[in-house]
C-alpha positions as CSV (number, residue, x, y, z in Angstrom):
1,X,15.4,3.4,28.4
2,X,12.1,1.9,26.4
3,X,13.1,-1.0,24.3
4,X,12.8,-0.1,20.4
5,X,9.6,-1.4,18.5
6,X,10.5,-3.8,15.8
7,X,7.1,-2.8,14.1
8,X,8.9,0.2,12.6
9,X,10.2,0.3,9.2
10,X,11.7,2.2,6.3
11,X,8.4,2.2,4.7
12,X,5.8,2.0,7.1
13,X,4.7,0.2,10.9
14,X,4.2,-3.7,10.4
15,X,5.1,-7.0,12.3
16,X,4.2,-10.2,13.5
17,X,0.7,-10.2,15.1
18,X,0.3,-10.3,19.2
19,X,4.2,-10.3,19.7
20,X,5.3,-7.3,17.5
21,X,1.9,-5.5,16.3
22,X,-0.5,-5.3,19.4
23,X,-3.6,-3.8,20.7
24,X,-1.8,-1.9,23.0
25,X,0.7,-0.7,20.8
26,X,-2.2,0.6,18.1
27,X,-3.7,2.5,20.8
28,X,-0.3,4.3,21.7
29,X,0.5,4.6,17.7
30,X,-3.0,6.0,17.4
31,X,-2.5,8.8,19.9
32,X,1.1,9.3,18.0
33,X,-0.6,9.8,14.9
34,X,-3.0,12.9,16.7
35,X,0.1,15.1,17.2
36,X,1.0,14.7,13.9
37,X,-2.3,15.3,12.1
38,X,-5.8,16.6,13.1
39,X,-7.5,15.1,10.1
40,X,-6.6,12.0,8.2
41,X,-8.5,9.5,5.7
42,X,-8.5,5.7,6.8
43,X,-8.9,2.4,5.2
44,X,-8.3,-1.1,5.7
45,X,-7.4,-4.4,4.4
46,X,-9.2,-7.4,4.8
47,X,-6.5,-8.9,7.7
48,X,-7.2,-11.3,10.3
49,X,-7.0,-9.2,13.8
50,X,-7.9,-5.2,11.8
51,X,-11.0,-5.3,12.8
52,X,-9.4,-4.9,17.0
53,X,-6.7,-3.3,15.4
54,X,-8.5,-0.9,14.0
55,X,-10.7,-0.1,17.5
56,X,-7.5,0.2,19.3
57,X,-5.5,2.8,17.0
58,X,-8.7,5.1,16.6
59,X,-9.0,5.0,20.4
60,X,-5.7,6.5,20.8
61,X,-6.6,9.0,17.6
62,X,-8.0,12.1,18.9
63,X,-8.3,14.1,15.5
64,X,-11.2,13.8,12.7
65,X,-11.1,10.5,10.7
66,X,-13.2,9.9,7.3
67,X,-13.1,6.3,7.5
68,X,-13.2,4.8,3.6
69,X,-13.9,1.3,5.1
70,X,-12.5,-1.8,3.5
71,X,-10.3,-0.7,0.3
72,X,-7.3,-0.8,-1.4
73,X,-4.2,0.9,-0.2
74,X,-4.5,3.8,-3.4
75,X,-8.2,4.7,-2.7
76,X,-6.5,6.1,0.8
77,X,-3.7,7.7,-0.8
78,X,-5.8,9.2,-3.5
79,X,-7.7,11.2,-1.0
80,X,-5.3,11.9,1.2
81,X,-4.0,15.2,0.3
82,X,-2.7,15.9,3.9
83,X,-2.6,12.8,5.4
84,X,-4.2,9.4,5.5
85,X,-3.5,5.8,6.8
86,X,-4.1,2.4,5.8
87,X,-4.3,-0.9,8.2
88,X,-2.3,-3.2,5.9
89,X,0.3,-5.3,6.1
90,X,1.0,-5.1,2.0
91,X,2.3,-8.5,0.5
92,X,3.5,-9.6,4.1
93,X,2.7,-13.4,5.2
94,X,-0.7,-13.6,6.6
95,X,0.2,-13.7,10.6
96,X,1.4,-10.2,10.1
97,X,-0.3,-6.7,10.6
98,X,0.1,-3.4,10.0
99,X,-0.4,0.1,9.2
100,X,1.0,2.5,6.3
101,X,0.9,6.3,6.9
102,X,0.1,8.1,3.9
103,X,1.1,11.9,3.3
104,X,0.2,14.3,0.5
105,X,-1.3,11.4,-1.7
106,X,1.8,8.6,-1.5
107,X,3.6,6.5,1.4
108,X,4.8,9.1,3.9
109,X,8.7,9.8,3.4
110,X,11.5,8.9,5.8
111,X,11.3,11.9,7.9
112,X,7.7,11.6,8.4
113,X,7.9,7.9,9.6
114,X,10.7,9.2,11.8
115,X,8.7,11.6,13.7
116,X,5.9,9.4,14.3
117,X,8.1,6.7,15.6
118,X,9.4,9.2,17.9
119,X,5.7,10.6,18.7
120,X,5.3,7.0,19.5
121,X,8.2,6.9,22.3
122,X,6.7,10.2,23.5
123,X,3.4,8.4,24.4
124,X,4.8,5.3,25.5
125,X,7.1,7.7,28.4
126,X,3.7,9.5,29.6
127,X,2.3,5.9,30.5
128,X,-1.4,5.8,31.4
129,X,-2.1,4.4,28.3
130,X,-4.0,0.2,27.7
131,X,-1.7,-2.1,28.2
132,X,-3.7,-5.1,25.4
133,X,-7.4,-4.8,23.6
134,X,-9.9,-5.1,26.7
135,X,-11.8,-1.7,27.3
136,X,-10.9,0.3,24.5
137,X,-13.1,2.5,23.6
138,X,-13.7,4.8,19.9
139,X,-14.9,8.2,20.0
140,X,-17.4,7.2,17.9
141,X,-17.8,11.4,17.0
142,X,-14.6,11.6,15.3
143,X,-15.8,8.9,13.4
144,X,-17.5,9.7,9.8
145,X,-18.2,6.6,7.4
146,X,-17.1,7.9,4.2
147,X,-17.9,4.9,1.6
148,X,-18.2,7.7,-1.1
149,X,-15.2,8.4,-1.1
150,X,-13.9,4.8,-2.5
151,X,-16.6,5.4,-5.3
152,X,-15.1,8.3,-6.3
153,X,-11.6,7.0,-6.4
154,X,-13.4,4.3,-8.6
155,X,-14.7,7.1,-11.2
156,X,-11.3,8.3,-11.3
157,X,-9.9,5.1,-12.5
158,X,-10.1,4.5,-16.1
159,X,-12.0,1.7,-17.8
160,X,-10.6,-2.0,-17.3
161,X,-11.2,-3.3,-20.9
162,X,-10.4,-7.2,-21.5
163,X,-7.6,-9.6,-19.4
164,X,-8.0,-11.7,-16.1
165,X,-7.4,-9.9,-12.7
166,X,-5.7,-12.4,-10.0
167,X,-7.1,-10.7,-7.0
168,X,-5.3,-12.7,-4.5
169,X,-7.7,-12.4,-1.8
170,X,-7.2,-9.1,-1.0
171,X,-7.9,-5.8,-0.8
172,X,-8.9,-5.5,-4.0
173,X,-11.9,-7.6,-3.8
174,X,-12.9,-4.7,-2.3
175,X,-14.0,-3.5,-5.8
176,X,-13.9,-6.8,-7.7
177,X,-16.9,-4.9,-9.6
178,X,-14.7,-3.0,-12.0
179,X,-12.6,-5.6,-13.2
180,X,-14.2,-7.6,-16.7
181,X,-13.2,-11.4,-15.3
182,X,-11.6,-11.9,-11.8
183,X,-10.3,-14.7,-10.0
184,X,-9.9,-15.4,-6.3
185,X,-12.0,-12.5,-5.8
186,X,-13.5,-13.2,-2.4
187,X,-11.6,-12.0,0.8
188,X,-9.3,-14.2,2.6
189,X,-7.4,-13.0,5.3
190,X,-5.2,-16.2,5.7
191,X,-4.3,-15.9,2.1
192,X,-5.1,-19.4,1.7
193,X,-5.8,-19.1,-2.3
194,X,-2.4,-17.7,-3.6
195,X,0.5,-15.9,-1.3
196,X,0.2,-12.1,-1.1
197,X,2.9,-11.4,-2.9
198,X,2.7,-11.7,-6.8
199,X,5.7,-13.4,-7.7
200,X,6.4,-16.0,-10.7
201,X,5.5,-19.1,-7.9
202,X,2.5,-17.9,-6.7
203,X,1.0,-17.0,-9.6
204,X,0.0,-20.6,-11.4
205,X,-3.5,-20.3,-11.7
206,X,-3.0,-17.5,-13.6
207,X,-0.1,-18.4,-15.6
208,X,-2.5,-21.4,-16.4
209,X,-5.3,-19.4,-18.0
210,X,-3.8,-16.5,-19.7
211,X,-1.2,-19.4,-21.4
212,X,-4.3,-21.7,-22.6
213,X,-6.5,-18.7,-23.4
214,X,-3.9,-16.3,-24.9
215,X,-4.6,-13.2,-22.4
216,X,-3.0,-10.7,-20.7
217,X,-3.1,-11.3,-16.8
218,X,-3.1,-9.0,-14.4
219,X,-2.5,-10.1,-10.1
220,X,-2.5,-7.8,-7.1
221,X,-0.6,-7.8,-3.7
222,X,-2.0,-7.4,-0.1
223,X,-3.4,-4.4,-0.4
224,X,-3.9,-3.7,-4.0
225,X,-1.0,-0.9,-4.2
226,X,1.2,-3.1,-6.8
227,X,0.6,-5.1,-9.8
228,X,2.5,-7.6,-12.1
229,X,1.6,-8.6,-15.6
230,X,1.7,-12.3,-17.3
231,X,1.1,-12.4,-21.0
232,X,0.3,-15.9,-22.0
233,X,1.6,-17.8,-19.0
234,X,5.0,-15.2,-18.6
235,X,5.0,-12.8,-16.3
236,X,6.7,-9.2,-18.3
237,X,9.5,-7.5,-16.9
238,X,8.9,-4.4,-15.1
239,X,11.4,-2.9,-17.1
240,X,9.9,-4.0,-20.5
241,X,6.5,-2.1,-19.1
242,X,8.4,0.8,-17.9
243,X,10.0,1.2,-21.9
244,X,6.4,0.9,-22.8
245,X,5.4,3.6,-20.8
246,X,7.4,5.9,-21.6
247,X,7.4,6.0,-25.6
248,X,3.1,6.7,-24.5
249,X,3.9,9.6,-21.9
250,X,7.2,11.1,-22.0
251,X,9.2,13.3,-24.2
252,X,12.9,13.1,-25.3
253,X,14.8,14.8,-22.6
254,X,12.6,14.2,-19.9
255,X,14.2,12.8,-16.5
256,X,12.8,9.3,-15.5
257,X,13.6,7.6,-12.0
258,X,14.3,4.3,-11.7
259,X,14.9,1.8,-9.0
260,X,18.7,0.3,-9.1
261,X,18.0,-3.3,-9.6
262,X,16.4,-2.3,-12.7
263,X,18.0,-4.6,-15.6
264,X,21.0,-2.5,-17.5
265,X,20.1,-3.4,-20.2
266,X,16.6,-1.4,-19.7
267,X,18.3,1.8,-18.3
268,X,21.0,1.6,-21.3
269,X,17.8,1.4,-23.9
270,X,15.9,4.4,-22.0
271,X,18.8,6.4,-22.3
272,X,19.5,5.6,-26.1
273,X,16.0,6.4,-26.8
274,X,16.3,10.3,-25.1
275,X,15.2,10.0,-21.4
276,X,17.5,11.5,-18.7
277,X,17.9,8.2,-16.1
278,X,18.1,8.6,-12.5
279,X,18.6,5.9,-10.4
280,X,17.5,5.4,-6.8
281,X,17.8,2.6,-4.1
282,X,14.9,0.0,-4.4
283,X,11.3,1.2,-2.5
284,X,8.4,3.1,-3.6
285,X,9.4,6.2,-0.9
286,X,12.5,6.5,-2.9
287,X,11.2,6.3,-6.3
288,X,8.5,9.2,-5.0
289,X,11.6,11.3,-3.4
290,X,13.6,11.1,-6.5
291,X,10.7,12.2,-8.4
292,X,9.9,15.2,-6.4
293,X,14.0,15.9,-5.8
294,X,14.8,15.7,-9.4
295,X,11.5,17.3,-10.8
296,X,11.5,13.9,-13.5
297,X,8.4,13.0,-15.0
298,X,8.0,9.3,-14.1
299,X,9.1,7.1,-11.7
300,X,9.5,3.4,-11.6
């Protein structure tokens, strides 16, 4: 019996590079992927190791790809109205890799990740397949550059008027262009400037200028798929920008998801205000399955 992968997860395929995420295994997961989809968008992050990573997995992928290039996560998942996939490893430690399937425009549900991990085990059973990253090869004519296709997820976006943007390194230096003031906007794929994940101790810099200049801050993750807030040196409570959100875009009555380690305090005050509250476990897949399972208007 074949040894299960560790580099599969509830919310997408990621581990530890050249123990847990390989050549080898991108080639396999690439060729997993072709019996799944004929067609699918791809992007990347700016990672140590995607650029062999990258080779390997469209080796393995038989089907059409319109490859975005280098990108944030949502400019793959805004085109991806079948199915896409992003080489990211999120706000994981920099000695990681990865990759995030992407269906009907958000992060593929459980049941999709499930059959692709099984598609996986299919390949690896019929063997024949490279064994590291020496003599892979691309089909170079199922390969379209698509750059246009990040510009047009760009003119989607609406105008970024006023506050600093902590770009972390990351994907989103990808379009550094649209933000007013940025900092740590070059890519660095050892995440030497800040940690990819935007918490409260990785975020000083930031802290330290929208405090002595009384702005709002704004810092991504990994791959440019979450953001926090700081106003004036404090980062705001997701729960506090969920409230806000809603007075702007919901009615009373409407349903509104929310994750369960929201504060009670915030699902008590959404609830006196009109809003049906449903809770769900904590994870973006959730929030998007609760959304589509309870037909609510907003999910957080």
């Amino acid at each position: 019996m074949t040894a299960k992968e560790t580099m599969f997860h509830a919310y997408d395929v990621r581990g530890v590079y050249g123990t847990e995420v390989t050549e080898g295994k991108f080639e396999k997961l690439g060729r997993a992927m072709a019996a799944m989809a004929d067609r699918i968008i791809f992007g990347s992050d700016y990672r140590k190791h995607n650029d062999s990573l990258k080779e390997a997995f469209l080796a393995g992928y038989s089907g059409e790809v319109l490859d975005v290039g280098d990108c944030p996560t949502p400019a793959v998942s805004f085109h991806s109205r079948e199915w896409g996939a992003c080489l990211t490893a999120s706000h994981n430690p920099a000695g990681y890799n990865g990759l995030k399937p992407i269906r009907e425009r958000h992060v593929a549900f459980s049941r999709e990740l499930e059959q692709l991990e099984q598609e996986y085990y299919c390949v690896v059973a019929e063997g024949n397949n490279p064994a590291g990253g020496n003599h892979i090869t691309v089909n170079e004519a199922n390969v379209t550059p698509a750059p246009e296709l990040l510009a047009e997820y760009l003119d989607a976006l609406p105008a970024f008027e006023g506050g600093v943007f902590d770009l972390g390194g990351g994907a989103a230096c990808s379009v550094k262009q649209i933000f007013p003031e940025t900092i740590f906007c070059q890519p660095d794929p050892e995440f030497t400037c800040r940690d990819p994940l935007p918490e409260d101790a990785s975020l000083t810099k930031l802290k330290e200028i929208t405090s002595r200049r009384s702005v709002l801050g704004f810092a991504f993750d990994g791959d440019a798929d979450r953001v926090m807030a700081v106003d004036e040196g404090t980062m705001i409570d997701g729960g506090i920008a969920t409230c806000l959100i809603a007075r702007q875009l919901l009615e009373r009555g409407d349903k509104i998801v929310v994750n369960i380690d929201f504060m009670q305090e915030t699902k008590q005050r959404l609830a006196d205000e009109g809003y049906r509250v449903v809770v769900c476990p904590v994870g973006t897949k959730y929030c998007v399955e609760a959304l589509e399972r309870e037909g609510a208007k907003l999910a957080a």
